[in-house]
Structures are given as structure tokens and as C-alpha cells.
N, C-alpha and C positions, 0 to 999 in steps of 0.2 A: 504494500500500500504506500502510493507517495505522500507526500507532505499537500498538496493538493487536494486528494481523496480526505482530509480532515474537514469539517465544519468550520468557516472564516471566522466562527467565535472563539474557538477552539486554537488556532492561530495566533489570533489577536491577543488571548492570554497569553499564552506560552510567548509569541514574541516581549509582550509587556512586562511576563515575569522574568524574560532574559533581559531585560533592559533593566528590569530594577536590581537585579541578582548583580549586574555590572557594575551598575551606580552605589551601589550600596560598598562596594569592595573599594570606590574611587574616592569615597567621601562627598557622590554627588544625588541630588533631587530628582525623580522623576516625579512632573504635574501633569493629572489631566487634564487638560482643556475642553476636551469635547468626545462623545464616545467612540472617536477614530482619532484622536489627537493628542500623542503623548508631546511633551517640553520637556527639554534638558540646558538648562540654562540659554541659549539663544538661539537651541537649535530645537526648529520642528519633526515631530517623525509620526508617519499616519502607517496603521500596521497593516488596515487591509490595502491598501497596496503596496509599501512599503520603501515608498518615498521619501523624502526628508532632505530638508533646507536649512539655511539659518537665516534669520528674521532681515528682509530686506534682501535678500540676494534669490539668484536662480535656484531650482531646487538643485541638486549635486545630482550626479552620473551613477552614482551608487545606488543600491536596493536592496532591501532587506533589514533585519535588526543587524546581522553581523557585519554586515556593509555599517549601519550608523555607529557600531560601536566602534570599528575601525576608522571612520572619520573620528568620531569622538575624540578615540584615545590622541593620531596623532593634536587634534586641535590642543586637547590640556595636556598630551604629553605625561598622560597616565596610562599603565600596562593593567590587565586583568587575567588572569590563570587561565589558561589554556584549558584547562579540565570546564571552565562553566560555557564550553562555547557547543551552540545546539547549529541544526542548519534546517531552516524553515524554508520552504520555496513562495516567493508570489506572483 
């Protein structure tokens, strides 16, 4: 079964609790905004599709949670353990 074959609520968790499972290890916030709108300090990340911008600019080339946490990290230039990384498809 792929990661497709899941329920997009189903998704939308797991990507949200791998984003908070990250932030939580970096000393950073996840806000929700909206029920497809997570916030990490300036940058936006929407799970069912899994796009993500930072405030004011184009969204980035990236997709996915593990794509934002990889932008994330280099932005603050903080690392997260390798053991908490999942791979979600969208």
C-alpha cells in the first residue's frame, strides 16, 4: 500500500506530527492557522499538498514535510536525528 492509498486526514497528521516531532527537538513552535495551515516561524506549510513558502516570497521548489524540514533546518541551521524522518508522498 502506498502512502497515497492512506486517507489525506491521515496524512495531514502524520505529516503535522512529523513536523512537530522536528520542532520540538529544535526548540521551535508549530501554529495552526487554518485546518490545512501549519506556521513555523515565517514559514508557511499546507500538508494536503504539501507546499510551503515563507511569508512574502514564492512558495519554494520543495514538497513534502521532509522537503520543509530540510529547508527549515538549513534556514536556522539546526540538524534533527535521522531516526525521526518518515516519507509521506503528495
Amino acid at each position: 500500500m502506498s502512502a497515497s492509498d492512506y486517507p489525506i486526514n491521515d496524512r495531514i497528521a502524520e505529516a503535522r506530527r512529523t513536523l512537530e516531532n522536528w520542532a520540538s527537538h529544535v526548540g521551535r513552535r508549530v501554529v495552526q492557522c487554518g485546518p490545512n495551515h501549519l506556521k513555523v516561524g515565517d514559514v508557511n506549510f499546507y500538508p494536503t499538498t504539501g507546499t510551503f513558502y515563507v511569508d512574502g516570497q514564492p512558495r519554494e521548489p520543495g514538497k513534502g514535510v521532509e522537503e520543509l524540514i530540510n529547508f527549515l533546518e538549513k534556514k536556522i541551521g539546526k540538524r534533527r536525528n535521522q531516526a525521526h524522518t518518515i516519507d509521506i508522498e503528495f
